[in-house]
VEXKOL-484247 format. One record per residue (C-alpha): y, z, x. Coordinates in steps of 0.05 Angstrom, whole numbers, plus 5000, padded with zeros to 4 digits. Layout:
YZX/...
% end
This chain:
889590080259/895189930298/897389850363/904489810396/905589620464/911489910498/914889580558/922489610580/925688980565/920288720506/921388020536/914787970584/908788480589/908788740509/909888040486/903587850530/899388420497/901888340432/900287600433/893987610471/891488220420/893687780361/890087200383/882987590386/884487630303/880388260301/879688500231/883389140204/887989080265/895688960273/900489080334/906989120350/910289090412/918489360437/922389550495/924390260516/931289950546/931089330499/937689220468/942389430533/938388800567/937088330506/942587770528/940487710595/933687740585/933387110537/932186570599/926187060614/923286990537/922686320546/918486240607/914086830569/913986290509/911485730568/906886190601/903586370534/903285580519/898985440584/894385910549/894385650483/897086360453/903886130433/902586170375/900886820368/907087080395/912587440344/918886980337/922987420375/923687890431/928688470449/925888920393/928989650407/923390250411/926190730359/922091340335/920890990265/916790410304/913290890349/910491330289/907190710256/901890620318/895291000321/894890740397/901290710437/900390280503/906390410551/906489860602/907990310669/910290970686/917190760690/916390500624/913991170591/918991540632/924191120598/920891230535/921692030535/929591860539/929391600460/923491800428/917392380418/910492250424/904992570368/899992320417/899592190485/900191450497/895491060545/900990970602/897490220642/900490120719/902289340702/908189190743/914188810722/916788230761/921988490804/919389160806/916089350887/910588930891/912888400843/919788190877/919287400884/922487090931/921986320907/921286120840/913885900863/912486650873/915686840814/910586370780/904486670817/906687380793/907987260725/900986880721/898287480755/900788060708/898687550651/892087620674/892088380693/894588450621/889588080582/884088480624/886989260603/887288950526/880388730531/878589440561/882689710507/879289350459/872489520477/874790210478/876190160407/870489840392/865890380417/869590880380/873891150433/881090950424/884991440454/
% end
């Protein structure tokens, strides 16, 4: 089976899910992860990779995290999922822009820093928020999982 997580930038959230997913090493699962809007915000969005890479560190998943980041969604990436995870709304609205859905992905409400409700204001903040939508995301893929688990993955 596999699952691809879709957020906008593939920089924060789907690297999260991919990595935390990854480091469960369930057996007979793979995932993926991109960005709806990936490429036009690749360059900017490289200082933001890397405090992904340190927050994954602090809990011990770094290694389980692809070597890159800015992966574009494209139709041929979508079609290899059995479960497509978009992050947000906004997300799956962006989604419709570039690609079809067979199935109707699972659309989550995780919040991206600097979206309304996630706008820091210190880098302090900023820290808090990205802790807290590392933690929001590791509890959906844990739902997801057992989900799967029980035989009910869509």
């Amino acid at each position: 089976m596999i699952i691809h997580f879709i957020c906008r930038g593939n920089v924060f959230r789907s690297i999260i899910a991919e990595a935390y997913l990854n480091s469960l090493e369930l057996e007979d699962l793979s995932v993926l992860s991109s960005g709806a809007v990936a490429t036009s915000h690749k360059t900017q969005n490289l200082a933001n990779h890397g405090l992904t890479l340190e927050l994954l560190e602090q809990h011990g998943l770094r290694g389980f995290a692809k070597a890159d980041y800015g992966d574009q969604l494209t139709q041929s990436r979508l079609d290899k999922a059995d479960i497509t995870v978009c992050l947000n709304q906004r997300v799956y609205d962006d989604c419709l822009r570039c690609v079809t859905f067979a199935a109707v992905p699972r659309v989550w409400s995780v919040t991206d820093i600097g979206e309304p409700g996630r706008i820091p204001a210190t880098e302090a903040s900023a820290r808090i928020y990205r802790e807290e939508t590392y933690q929001e995301i590791v509890g959906k893929v844990d739902e997801l999982v057992a989900d799967i688990l029980r035989g009910n993955p869509a």
